[in-house]
LORO-167200 format. One record per residue (C-alpha): x, y, z; residue number from 1; residue in one letter. Coordinates in nm, 3 decimals, decimal comma, padded with zeros to 5 digits. Layout:
BEGIN
xx	yy	zz	num	residuo
X	Y	Z	NUM	A;
...
***
This chain:
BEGIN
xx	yy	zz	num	residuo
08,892	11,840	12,460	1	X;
08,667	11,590	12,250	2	X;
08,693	11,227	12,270	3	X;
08,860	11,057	11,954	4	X;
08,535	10,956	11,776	5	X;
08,463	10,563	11,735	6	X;
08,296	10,363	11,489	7	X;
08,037	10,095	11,534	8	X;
08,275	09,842	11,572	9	X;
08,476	10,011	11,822	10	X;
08,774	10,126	11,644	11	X;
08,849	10,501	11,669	12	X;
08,878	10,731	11,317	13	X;
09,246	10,743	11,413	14	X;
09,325	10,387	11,485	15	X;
09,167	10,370	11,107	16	X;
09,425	10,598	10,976	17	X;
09,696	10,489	11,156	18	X;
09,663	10,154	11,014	19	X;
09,584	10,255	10,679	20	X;
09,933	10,469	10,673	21	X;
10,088	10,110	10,765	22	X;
09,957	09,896	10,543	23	X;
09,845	10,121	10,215	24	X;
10,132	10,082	09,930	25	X;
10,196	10,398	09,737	26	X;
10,135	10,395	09,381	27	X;
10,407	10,451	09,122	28	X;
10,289	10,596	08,828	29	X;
10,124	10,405	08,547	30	X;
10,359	10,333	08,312	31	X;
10,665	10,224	08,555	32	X;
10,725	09,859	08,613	33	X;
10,695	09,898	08,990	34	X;
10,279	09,949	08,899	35	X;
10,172	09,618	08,741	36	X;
10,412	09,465	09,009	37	X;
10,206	09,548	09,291	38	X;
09,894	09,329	09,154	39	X;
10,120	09,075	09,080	40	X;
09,892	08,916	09,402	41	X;
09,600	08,861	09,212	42	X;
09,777	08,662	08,902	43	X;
09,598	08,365	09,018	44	X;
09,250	08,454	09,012	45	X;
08,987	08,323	08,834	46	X;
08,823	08,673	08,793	47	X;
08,942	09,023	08,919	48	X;
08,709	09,295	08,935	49	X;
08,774	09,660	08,948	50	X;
08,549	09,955	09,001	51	X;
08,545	10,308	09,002	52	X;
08,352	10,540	09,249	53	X;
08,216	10,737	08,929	54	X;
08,125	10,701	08,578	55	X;
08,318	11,033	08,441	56	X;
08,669	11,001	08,603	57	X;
08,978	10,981	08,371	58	X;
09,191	10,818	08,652	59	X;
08,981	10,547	08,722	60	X;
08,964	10,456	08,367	61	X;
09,325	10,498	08,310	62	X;
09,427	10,295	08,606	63	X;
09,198	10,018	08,555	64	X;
09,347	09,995	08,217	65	X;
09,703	09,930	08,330	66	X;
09,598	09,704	08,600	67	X;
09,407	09,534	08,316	68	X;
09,699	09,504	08,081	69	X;
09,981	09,379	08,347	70	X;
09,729	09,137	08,388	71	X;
09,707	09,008	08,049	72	X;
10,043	09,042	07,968	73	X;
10,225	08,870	08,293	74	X;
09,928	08,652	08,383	75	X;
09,725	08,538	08,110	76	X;
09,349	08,703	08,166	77	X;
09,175	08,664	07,791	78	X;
08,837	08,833	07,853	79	X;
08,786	09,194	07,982	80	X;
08,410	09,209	08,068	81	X;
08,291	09,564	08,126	82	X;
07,920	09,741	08,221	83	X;
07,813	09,771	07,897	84	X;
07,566	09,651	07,619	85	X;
07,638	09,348	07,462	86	X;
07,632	09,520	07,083	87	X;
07,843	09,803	07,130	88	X;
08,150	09,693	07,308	89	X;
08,090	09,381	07,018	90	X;
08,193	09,705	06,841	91	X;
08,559	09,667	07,023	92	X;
08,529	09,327	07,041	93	X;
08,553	09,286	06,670	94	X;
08,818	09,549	06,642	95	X;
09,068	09,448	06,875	96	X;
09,033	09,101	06,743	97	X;
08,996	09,184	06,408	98	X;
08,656	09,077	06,316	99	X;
08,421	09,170	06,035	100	X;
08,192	09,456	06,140	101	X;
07,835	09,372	06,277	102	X;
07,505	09,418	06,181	103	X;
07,466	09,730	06,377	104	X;
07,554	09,981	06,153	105	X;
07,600	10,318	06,405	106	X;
07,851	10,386	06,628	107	X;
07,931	10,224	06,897	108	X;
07,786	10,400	07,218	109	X;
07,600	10,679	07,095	110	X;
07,325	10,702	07,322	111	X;
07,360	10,821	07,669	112	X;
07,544	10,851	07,880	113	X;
07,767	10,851	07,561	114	X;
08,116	10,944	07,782	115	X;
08,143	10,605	08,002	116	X;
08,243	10,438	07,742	117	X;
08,311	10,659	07,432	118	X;
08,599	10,839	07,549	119	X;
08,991	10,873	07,518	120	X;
09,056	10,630	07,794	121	X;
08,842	10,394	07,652	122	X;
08,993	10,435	07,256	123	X;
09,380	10,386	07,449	124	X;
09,266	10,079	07,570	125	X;
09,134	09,925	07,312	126	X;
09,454	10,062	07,018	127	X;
09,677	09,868	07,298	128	X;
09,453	09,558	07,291	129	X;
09,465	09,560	06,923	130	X;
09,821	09,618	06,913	131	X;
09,861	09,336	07,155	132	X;
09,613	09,093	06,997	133	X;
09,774	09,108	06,624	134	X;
10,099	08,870	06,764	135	X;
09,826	08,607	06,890	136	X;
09,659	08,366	06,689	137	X;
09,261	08,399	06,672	138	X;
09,228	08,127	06,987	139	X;
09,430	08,342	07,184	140	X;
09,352	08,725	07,133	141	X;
09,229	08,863	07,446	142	X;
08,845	08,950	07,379	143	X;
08,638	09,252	07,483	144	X;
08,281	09,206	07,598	145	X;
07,988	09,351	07,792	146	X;
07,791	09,240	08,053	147	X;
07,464	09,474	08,031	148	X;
07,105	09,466	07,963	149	X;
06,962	09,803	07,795	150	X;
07,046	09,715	07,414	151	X;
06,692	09,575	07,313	152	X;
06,675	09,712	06,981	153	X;
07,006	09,621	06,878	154	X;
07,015	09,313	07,000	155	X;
06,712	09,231	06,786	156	X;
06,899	09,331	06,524	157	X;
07,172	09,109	06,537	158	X;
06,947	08,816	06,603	159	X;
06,740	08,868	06,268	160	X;
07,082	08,953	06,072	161	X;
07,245	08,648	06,165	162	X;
06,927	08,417	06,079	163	X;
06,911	08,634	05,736	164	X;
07,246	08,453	05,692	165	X;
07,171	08,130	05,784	166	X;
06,817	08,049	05,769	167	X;
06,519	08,282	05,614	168	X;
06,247	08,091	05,727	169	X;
06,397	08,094	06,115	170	X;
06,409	08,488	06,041	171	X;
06,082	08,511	05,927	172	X;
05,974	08,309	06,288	173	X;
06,194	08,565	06,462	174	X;
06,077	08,879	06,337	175	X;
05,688	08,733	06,417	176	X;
05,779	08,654	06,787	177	X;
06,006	08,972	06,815	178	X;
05,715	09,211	06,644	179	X;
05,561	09,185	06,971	180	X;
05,843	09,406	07,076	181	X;
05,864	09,629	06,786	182	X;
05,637	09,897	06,898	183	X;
05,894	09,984	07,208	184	X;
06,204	09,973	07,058	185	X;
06,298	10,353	07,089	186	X;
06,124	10,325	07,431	187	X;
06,131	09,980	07,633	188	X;
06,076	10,150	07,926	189	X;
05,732	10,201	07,800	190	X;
05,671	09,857	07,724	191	X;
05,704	09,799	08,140	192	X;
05,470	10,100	08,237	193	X;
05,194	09,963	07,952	194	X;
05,232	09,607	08,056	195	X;
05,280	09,655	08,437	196	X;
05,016	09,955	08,480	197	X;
04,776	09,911	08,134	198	X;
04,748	09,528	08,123	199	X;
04,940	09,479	07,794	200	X;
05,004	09,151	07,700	201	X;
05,365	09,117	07,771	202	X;
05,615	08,928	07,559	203	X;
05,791	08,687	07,733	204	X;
05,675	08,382	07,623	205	X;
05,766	08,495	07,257	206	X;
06,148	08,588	07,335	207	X;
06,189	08,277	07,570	208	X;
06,032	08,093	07,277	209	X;
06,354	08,238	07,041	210	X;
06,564	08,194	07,279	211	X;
06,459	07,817	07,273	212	X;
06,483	07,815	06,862	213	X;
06,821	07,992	06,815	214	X;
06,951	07,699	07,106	215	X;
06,769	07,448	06,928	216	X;
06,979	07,189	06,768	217	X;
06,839	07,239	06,431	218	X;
07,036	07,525	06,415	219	X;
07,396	07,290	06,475	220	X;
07,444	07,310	06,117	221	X;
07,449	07,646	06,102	222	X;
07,736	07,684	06,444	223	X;
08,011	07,645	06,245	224	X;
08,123	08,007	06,245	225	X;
08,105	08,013	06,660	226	X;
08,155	08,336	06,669	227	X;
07,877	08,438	06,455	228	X;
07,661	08,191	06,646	229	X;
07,719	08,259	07,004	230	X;
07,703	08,622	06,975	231	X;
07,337	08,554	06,817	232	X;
07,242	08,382	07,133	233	X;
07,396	08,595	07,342	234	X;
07,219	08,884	07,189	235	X;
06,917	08,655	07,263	236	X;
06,950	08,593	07,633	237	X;
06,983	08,987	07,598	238	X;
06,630	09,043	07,456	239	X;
06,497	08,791	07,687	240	X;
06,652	08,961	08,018	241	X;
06,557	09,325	07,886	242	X;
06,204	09,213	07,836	243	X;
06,231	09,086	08,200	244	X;
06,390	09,375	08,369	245	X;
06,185	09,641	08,159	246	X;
05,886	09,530	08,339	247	X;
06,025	09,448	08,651	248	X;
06,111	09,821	08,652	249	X;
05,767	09,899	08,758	250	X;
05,746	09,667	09,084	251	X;
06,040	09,810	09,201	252	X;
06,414	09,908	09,235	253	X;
06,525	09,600	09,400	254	X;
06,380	09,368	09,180	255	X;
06,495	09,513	08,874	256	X;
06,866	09,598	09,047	257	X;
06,875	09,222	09,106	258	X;
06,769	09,090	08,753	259	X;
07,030	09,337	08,600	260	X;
07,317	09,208	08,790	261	X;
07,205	08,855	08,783	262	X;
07,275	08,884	08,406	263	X;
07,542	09,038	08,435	264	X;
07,676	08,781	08,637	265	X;
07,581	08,509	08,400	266	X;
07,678	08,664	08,086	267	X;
08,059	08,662	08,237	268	X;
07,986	08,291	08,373	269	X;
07,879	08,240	08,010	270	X;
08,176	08,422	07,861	271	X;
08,432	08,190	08,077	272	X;
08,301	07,863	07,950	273	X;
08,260	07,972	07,611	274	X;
08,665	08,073	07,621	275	X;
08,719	07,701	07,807	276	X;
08,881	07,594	08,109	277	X;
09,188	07,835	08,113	278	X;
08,957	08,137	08,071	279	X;
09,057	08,459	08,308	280	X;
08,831	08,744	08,315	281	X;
08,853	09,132	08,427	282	X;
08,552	09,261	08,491	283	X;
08,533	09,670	08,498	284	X;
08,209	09,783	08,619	285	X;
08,112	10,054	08,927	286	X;
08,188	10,020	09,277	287	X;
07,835	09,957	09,319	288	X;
07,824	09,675	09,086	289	X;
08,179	09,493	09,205	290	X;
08,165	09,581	09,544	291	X;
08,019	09,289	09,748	292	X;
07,658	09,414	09,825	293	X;
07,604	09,239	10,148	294	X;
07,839	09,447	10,310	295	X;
07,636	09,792	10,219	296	X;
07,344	09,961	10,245	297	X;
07,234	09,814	09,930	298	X;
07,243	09,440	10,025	299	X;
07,027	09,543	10,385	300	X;
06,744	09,589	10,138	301	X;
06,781	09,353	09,941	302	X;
06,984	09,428	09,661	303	X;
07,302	09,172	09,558	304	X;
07,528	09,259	09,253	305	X;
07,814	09,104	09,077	306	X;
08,030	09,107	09,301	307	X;
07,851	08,893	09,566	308	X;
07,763	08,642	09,270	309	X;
08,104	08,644	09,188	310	X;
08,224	08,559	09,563	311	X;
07,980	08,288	09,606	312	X;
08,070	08,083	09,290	313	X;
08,453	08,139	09,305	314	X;
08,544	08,216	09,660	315	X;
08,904	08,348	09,692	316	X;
08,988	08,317	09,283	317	X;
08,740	08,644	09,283	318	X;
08,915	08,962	09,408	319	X;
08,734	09,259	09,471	320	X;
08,899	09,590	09,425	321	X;
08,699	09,933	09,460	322	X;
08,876	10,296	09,336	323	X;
08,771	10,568	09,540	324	X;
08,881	10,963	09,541	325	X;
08,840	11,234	09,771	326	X;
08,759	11,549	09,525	327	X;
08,862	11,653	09,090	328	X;
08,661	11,673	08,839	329	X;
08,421	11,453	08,675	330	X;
08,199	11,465	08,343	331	X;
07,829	11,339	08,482	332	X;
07,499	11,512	08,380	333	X;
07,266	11,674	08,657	334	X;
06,972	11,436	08,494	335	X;
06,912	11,158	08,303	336	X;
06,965	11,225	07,913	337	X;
07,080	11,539	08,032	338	X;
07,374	11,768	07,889	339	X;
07,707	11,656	08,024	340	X;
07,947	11,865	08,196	341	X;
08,270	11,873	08,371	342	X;
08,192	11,930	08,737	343	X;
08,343	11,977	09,021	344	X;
08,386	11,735	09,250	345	X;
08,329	11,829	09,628	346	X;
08,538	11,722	09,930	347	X;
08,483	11,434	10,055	348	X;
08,224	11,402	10,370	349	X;
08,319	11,390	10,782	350	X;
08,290	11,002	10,917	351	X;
08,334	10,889	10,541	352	X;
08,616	10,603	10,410	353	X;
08,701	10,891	10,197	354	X;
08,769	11,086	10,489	355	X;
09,010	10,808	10,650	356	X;
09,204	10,730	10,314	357	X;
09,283	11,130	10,277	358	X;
09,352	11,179	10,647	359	X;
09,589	10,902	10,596	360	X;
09,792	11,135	10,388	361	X;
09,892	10,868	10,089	362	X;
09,790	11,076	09,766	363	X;
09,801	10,730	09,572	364	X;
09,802	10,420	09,688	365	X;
09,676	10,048	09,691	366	X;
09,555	09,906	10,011	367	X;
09,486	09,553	10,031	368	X;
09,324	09,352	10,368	369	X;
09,349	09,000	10,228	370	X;
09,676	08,834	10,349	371	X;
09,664	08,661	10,690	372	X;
09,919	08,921	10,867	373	X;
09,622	09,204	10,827	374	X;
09,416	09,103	11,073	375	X;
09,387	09,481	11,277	376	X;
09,339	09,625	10,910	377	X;
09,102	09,384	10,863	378	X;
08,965	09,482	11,198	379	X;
08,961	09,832	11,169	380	X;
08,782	09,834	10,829	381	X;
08,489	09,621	10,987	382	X;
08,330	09,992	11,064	383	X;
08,038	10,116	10,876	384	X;
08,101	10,408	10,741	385	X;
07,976	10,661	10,466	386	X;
08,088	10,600	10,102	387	X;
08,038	10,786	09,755	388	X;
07,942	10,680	09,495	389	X;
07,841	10,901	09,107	390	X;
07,707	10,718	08,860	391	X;
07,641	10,929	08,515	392	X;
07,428	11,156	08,722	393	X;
07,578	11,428	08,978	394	X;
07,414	11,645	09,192	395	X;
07,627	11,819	09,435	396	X;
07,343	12,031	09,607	397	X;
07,210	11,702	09,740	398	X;
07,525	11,473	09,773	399	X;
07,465	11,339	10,119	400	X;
07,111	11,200	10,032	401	X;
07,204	11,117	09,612	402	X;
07,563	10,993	09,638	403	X;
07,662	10,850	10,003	404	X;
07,557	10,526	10,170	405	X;
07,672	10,324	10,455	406	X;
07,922	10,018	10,359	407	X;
08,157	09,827	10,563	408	X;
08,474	09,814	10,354	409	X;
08,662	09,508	10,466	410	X;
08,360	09,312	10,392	411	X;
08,317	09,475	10,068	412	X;
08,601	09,497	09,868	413	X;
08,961	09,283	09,889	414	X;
09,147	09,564	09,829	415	X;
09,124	09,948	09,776	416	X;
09,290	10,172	09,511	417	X;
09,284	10,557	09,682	418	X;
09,370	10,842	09,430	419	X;
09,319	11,196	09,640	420	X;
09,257	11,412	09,367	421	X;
09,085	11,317	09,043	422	X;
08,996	11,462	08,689	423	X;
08,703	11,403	08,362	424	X;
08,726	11,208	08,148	425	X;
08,759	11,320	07,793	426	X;
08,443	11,199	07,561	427	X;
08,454	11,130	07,188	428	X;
08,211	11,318	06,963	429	X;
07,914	11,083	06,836	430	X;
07,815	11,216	06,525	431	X;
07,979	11,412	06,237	432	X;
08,280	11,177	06,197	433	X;
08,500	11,234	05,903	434	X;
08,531	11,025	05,594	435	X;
08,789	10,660	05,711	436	X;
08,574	10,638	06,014	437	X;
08,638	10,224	05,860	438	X;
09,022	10,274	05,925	439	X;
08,971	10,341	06,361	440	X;
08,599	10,201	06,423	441	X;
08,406	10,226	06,631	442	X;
08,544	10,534	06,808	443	X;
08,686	10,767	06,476	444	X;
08,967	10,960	06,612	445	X;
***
């Protein structure tokens, strides 16, 4: 008979699941009262952050969403911040707070991967926040941003559109230092191979220099619409970062991992002083992102994300909580601007945390290692074990080496939603929408 196999801490595979059957709380379903009750625990936070262990995965979206909204509702969190570009989820933002539209005249997330955020789950969420939002006054409706980097042209856009409205001459400056960006607009990627690898003179100095102008207090006069205003220097900081990371993308993945989440991290930091002292945010980004990356593979070389930021400026009023399943369906492409499809989603790997939260035999559940009586869960989840992770891109024949790396979970997340068995999520066609596409922007269903 084979020994009971151990991890590197010492605990056995079934000590894991043994304690995991204790301690994990089965989920009722979404829309019973019993659901929001159960993270009534993290009312007090200063930020809570869920993941998901995929881009493409209905449930994830869905159950972030009611966490999301018990949280609003019962404990007064007025900024969801998600992993997105700054000018497209301003898209939602101006809808569920009833804003005028922006600059950007297309539709909100139309380039790929077009399904992570332009998709049924998504448009639910934010007709509920609208709903919601319409008793508040302005002050207090709950906004909708994004934390991202990789909306360059865009972002220009809304710069230069703003100074059109407030001051020509500062647009004509703009669209000088910002012409030195021009030429990669469709492509910024190829502004970091030409700079990096051909000796193009790169722009920095010229957005920094923007940056500077749009901050300036010349501009004080024109700050009196603040919304208008800070999402023009927001949009900055955006140009400035992407100029940054695009050619940081050709000295390596760590470098440019790190400058991504770093402004990420302060775009929320910015976001929670902007909304003032009382200011509550949910952040919905992947596991990868959320996840404390000291604790994984990804932090032993170097990376950090988010979620380590997050737990180094706000201690215990940031709570980490990862989604994970063991197989369903996702939508994911097999390449980058690839086709999507719905594919399956394989079984879960031997001497994976999948593997112990399945074995466990809890289809649903929320598992949470914070409180001071958890000390052998705590324990037990000290192992370092495999875990999955899909981003937009899937590739099954190759899951071990494209999808799984080593993480210890206690150290990485505060708590753990499990759902066994997932499904896709259902996207939102980008082009081709009918006439009224005014009456449900920026989704048109």
């Amino acid at each position: 008979m084979n020994a009971p196999k151990k991890d590197s801490q010492g605990s056995t595979t079934e000590e894991i699941q043994s304690l995991l059957r204790q301690y994990a709380e089965p989920l009722p379903g979404l829309d019973e009262p019993g659901f929001g009750e159960l993270f009534d625990r993290y009312g007090n936070a200063k930020v809570v952050l869920i993941g998901e262990a995929s881009h493409g995965t209905s449930d994830f979206y869905r159950t972030r969403a009611a966490i999301t909204q018990h949280l609003i509702e019962h404990h007064g969190f007025t900024v969801v911040a998600v992993e997105a570009d700054w000018p497209d989820a301003g898209q939602i933002d101006r809808l569920v707070r009833d804003m005028e539209s922006s600059a950007t005249d297309e539709q909100a997330f139309n380039r790929f991967p077009t399904w992570m955020w332009r998709n049924t789950d998504v448009a639910s969420f934010s007709q509920w926040l609208h709903r919601y939002n319409q008793a508040l006054p302005f002050e207090r409706k709950v906004e909708f941003r994004g934390l991202d980097i990789y909306s360059l042209s865009n972002s220009i856009t809304e710069v230069l559109a703003y100074l059109d409205r407030t001051d020509p001459r500062l647009a004509h400056e703009a669209r000088q230092r910002y012409g030195c960006l021009t030429p990669w607009q469709d492509d910024p990627a190829l502004y970091g191979h030409f700079v990096e690898r051909d000796g193009v003179a790169p722009c920095e100095e010229a957005v920094v220099k923007q940056l500077k102008s749009l901050l300036d207090k010349r501009l004080t006069r024109f700050a009196g619409n603040d919304e208008a205003f800070f999402n023009a220097t927001q949009n900055a900081r955006v140009i400035r970062a992407a100029e940054q990371y695009y050619r940081a993308m050709y000295k390596g993945s760590v470098l440019s991992w790190n400058l991504r989440d770093q402004h990420m991290f302060d775009t929320l930091q910015t976001l929670l002083a902007h909304r003032g002292r009382d200011a509550k945010a949910v952040v919905w980004a992947h596991n990868s992102h959320i996840g404390d990356a000291a604790a994984t593979a990804m932090g032993w070389r170097g990376e950090f994300n988010i979620g380590r930021l997050c737990r180094a400026a706000y201690g215990r009023d940031a709570v980490l909580i990862g989604m994970s399943t063991d197989r369903g369906q996702v939508a994911a492409a097999n390449d980058w601007d690839g086709e999507m499809n719905v594919m399956d989603v394989r079984p879960s790997l031997a001497q994976s945390w999948e593997q112990q939260f399945l074995k466990a035999g809890i289809p649903a559940s929320l598992t949470d290692w914070r409180a001071e009586d958890r000390g052998a869960l705590r324990q037990a989840l000290s192992a370092s074990l495999l875990e999955r992770a899909i981003g937009v891109i899937y590739r099954p024949m190759t899951e071990r080496q494209s999808h799984y790396f080593e993480a210890v979970l206690s150290e990485q997340f505060d708590a753990l939603v499990w759902i066994e068995e997932t499904h896709a999520v259902t996207p939102l066609p980008v082009s081709g929408t009918p006439r009224g596409e005014e009456d449900t922007f920026p989704f048109g269903v």
